[in-house]
DRENTOR-329481 format. One record per atom (N, C-alpha, C): residue in three letters; y, z, x. Coordinates in steps of 0.1 Angstrom, whole numbers, plus 5000, padded with zeros to 4 digits. Each point is the difference from the previous one (the first is absolute). Layout:
ALAYZX/...
This chain:
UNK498850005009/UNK501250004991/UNK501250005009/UNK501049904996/UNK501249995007/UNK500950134998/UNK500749985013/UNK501250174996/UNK500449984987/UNK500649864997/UNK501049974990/UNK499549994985/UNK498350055001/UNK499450014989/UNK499450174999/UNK500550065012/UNK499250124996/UNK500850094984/UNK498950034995/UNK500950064989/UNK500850125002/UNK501050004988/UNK501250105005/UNK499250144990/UNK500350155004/UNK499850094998/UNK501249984985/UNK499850104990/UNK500850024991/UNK499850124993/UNK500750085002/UNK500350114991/UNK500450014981/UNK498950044995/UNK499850004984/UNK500850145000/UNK500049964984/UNK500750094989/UNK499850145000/UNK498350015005/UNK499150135002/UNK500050105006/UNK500749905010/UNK500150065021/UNK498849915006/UNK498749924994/UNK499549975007/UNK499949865004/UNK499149925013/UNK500949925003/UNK498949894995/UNK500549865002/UNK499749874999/UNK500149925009/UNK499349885000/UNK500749885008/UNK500349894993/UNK500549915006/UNK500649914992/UNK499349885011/UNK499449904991/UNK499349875012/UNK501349884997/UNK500350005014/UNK500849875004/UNK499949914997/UNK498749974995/UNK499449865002/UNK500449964983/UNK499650094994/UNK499849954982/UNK501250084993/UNK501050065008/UNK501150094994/UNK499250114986/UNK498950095005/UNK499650084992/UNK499750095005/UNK499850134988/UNK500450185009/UNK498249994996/UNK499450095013/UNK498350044993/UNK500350114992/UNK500650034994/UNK500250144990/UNK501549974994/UNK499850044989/UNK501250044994/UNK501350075004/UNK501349925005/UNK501050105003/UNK500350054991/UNK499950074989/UNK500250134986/UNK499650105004/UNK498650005016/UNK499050105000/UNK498649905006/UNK499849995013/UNK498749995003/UNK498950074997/UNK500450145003/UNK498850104999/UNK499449994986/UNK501350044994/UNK500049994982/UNK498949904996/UNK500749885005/UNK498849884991/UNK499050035002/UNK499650025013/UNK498350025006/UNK499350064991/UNK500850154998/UNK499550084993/UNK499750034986/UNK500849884994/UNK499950004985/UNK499449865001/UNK500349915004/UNK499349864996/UNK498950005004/UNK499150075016/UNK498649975000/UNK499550135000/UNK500550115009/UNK499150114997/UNK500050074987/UNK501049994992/UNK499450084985/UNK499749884991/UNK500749914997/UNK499649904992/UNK498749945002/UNK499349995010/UNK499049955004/UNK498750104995/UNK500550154998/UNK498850094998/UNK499450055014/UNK500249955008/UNK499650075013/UNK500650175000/UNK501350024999/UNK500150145003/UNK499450064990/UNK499749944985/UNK499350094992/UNK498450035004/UNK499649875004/UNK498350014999/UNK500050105015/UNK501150005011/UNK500050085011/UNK499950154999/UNK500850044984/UNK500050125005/UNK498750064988/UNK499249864988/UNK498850104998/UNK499249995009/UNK500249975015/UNK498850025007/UNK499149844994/UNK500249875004/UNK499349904997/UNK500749955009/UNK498649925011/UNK500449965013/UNK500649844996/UNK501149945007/UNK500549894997/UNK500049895008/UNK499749844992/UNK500049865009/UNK501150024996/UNK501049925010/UNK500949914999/UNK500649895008/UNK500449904993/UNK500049885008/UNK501849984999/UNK500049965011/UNK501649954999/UNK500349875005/UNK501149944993/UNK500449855005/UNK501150035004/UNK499950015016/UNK501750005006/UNK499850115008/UNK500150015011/UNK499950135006/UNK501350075001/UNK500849905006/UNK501650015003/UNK500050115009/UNK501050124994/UNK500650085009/UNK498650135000/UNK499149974995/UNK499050144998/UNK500450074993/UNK501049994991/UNK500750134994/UNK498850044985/UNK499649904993/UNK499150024990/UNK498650095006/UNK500149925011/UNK498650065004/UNK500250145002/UNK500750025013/UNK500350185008/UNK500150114985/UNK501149924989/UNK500150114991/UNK498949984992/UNK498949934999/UNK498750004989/UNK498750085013/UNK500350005014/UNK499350095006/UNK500350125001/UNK501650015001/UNK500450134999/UNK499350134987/UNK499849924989/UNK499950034987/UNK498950004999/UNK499149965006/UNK498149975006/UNK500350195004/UNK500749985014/UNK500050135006/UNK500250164992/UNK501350004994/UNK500150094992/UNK499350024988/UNK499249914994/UNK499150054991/UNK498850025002/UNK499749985015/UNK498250045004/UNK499349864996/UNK500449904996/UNK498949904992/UNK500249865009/UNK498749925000/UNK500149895011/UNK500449884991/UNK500849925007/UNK499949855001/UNK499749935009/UNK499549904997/UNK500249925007/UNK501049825003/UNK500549985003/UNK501149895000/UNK499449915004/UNK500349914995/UNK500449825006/UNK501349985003/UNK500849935003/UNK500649925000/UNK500449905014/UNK500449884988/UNK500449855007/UNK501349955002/UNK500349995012/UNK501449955004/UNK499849865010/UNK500849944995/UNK499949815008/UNK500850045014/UNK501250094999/UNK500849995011/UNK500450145003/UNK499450095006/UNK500250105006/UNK501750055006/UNK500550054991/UNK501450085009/UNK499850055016/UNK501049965007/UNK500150065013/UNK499750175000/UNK499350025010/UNK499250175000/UNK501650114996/UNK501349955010/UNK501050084998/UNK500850014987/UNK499949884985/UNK500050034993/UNK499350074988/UNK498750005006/UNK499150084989/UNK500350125003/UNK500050055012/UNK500050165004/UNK501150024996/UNK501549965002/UNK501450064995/UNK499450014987/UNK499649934989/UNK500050024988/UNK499150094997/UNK498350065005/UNK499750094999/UNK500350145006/UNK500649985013/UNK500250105005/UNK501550084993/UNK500649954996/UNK501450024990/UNK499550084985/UNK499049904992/UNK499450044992/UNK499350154996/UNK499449965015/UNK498750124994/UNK500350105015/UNK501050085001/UNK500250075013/UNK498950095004/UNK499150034983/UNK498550105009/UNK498749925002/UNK499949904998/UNK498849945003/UNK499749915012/UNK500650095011/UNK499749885012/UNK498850025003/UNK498850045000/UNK498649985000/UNK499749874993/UNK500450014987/UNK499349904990/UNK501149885002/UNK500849995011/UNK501149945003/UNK499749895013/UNK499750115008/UNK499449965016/UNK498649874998/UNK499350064991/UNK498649954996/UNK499749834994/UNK501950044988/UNK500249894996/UNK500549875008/UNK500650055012/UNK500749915012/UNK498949965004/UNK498650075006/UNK498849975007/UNK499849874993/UNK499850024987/UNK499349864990/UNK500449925000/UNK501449994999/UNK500949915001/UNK500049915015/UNK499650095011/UNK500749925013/UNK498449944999/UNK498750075000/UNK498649944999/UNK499949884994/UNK500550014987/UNK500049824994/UNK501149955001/UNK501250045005/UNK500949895007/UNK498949915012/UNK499350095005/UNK499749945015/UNK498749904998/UNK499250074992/UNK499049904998/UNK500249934989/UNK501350004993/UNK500049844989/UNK499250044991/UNK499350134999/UNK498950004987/UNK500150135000/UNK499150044988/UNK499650144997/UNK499050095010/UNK500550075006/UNK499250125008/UNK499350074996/UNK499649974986/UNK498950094989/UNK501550114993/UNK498350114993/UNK501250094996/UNK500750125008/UNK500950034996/UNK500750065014/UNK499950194992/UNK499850085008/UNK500550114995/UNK501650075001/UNK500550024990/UNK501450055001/UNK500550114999/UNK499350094990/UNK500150144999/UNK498650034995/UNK499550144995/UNK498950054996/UNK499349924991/UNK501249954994/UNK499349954980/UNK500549854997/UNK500549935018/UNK500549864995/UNK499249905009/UNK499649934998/UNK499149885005/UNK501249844995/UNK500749925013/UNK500849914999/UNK499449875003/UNK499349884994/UNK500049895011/UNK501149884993/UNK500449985012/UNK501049965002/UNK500249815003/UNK499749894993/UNK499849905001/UNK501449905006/UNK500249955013/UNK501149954998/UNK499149824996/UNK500849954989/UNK499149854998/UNK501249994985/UNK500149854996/UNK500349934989/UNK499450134987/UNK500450044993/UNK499550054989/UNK499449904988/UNK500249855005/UNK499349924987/UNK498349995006/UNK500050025015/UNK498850025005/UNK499150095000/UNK501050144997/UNK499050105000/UNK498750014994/UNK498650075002/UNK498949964996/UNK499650215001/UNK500050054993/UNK499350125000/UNK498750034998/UNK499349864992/UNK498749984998/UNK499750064985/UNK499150114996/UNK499850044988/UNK500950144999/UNK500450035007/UNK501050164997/UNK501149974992/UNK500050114991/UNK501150054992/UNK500350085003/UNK501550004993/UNK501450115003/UNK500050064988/UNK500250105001/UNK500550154985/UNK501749895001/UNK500949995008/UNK501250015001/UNK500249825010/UNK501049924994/UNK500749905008/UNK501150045000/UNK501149955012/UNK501150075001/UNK500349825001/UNK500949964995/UNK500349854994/UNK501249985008/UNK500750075019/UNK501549994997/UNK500049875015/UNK499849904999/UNK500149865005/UNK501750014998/UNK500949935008/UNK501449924997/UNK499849954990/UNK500950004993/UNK500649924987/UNK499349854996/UNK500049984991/UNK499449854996/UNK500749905002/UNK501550065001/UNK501149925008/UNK499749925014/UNK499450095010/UNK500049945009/UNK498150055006/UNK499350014993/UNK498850024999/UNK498949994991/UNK500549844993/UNK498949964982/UNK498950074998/UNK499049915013/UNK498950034999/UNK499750064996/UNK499850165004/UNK499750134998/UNK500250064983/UNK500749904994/UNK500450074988/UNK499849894988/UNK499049915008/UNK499449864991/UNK498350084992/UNK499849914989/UNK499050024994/UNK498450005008/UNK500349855010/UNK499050015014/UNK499750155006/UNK500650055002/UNK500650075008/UNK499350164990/UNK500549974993/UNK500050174987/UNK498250004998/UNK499349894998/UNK499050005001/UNK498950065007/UNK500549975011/UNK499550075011/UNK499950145000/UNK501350054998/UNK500350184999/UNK499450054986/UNK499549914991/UNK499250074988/UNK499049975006/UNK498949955009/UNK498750045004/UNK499950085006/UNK500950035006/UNK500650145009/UNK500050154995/UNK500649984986/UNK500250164997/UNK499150024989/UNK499450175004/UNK499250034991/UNK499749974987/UNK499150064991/UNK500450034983/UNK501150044997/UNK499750115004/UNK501750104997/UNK501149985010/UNK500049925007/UNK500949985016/UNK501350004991/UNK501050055010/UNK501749924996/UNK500749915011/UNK500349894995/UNK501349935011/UNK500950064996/UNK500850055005/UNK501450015004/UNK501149895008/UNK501350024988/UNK501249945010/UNK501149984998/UNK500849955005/UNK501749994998/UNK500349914992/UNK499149904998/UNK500549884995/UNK499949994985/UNK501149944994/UNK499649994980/UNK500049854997/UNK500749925015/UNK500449844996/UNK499049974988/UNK500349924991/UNK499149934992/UNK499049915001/UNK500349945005/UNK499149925009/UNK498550055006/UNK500750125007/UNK499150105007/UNK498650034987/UNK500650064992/UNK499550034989/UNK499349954994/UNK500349905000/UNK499349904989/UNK498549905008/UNK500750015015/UNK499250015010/UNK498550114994/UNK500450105005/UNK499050164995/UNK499449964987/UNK500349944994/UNK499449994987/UNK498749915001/UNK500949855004/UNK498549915001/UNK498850065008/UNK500250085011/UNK499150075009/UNK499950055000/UNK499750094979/UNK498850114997/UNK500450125003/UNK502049994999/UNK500450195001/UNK500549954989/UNK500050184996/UNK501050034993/UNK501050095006/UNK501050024996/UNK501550055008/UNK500950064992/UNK500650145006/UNK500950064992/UNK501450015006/UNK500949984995/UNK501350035007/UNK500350155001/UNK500850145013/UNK499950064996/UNK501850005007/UNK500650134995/UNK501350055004/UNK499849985020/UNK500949955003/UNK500049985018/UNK500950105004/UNK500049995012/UNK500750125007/UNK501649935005/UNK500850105004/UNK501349955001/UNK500849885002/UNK500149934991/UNK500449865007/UNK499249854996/UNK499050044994/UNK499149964998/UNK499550054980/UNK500449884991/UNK500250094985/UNK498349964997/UNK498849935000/UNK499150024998/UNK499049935012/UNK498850075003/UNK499049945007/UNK498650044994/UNK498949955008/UNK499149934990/UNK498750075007/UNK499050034989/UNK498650045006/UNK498949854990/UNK498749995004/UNK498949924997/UNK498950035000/UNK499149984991/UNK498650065000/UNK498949874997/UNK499150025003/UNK498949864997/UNK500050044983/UNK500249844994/UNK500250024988/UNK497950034994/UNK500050054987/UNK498550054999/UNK499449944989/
């Protein structure tokens, strides 16, 4: 990545921070609140912090790795409630090591174990171009970490309790938010699984529909007046 592309750091609404990619003029989080969204669009809306804290161990698959921030706080939340997950997620283009860490190390000031661990992963499949298996990150979190095309990804027969759906915008990222595409993530999630995400476009939607979800709009978090959850229609 060129200097004149590295993304800029940006301070949200919250106090917590974001980046902004050069390349496609977009923030990976919400300036209203990074933390915020994470926390209301995939960790509660998705059901992961609920099924975390009856003690029900969690898949989850993520499209987009970006800054780690979904992940660290859905490990963090692994940690404080004693219950395991285990993670996927797939990112095409890996952020430079010094922007992921300012954004977790800013974030989550007590987790540099589950911090340090996350860097290991990260620099391991930077270096080998692929997945290093699964990585351990704290007691109750298991990460693998795929850097590849997400239209390529192949997980084989495993399902997810939870998709975390937060790819770039359809603006400057269709694909991911096409009917092709949505199909895929319904062979993916459980019976009961949830997608989670930011997105309500219509399009999107109507997308989710032909590919056998059904979808609810719910109240979003600052800045943001509605975002959306999905379930395999039954």
């Amino acid at each position: 990545m060129s200097p004149s592309l590295i993304p800029q750091c940006v301070r949200t609404a919250d106090g917590s921070l974001t980046l902004k990619d050069a390349d496609c003029a977009e923030t990976y989080h919400s300036t209203f609140g990074a933390l915020t969204e994470s926390q209301v669009v995939f960790l509660q809306n998705s059901g992961v912090e609920e099924r975390l804290r009856q003690q029900r161990p969690t898949r989850i698959f993520e499209v987009g790795f970006g800054t780690g921030m979904n992940f660290l706080l859905s490990a963090t939340a692994a940690l404080a409630y004693r219950c395991a997950i285990n993670y996927t997620s797939v990112e095409n283009r890996l952020l430079p090591r010094e922007s992921i860490s300012t954004i977790l190390r800013d974030t989550f000031p007590d987790a540099h174990d589950s911090i340090q661990a996350t860097e290991h992963t990260i620099a391991k499949t930077r270096n080998q171009q692929q997945s290093p298996g699964a990585s351990q990150i704290n007691q109750y979190t298991q990460l693998t970490l795929l850097l590849q095309d997400a239209l390529q990804t192949d997980c084989g027969t495993a399902t997810f309790d939870a998709i975390y759906l937060d790819a770039f915008s359809s603006k400057n990222n269709p694909l991911l938010w096409q009917a092709s595409y949505l199909e895929k993530l319904h062979s993916m999630l459980a019976v009961e699984g949830v997608l989670a995400t930011y997105s309500v476009n219509r399009s999107f939607r109507d997308a989710l529909t032909v590919s056998g979800f059904d979808w609810k709009k719910h109240r979003g978090p600052p800045g943001k007046r509605e975002v959306l959850t999905a379930w395999r229609r039954q």
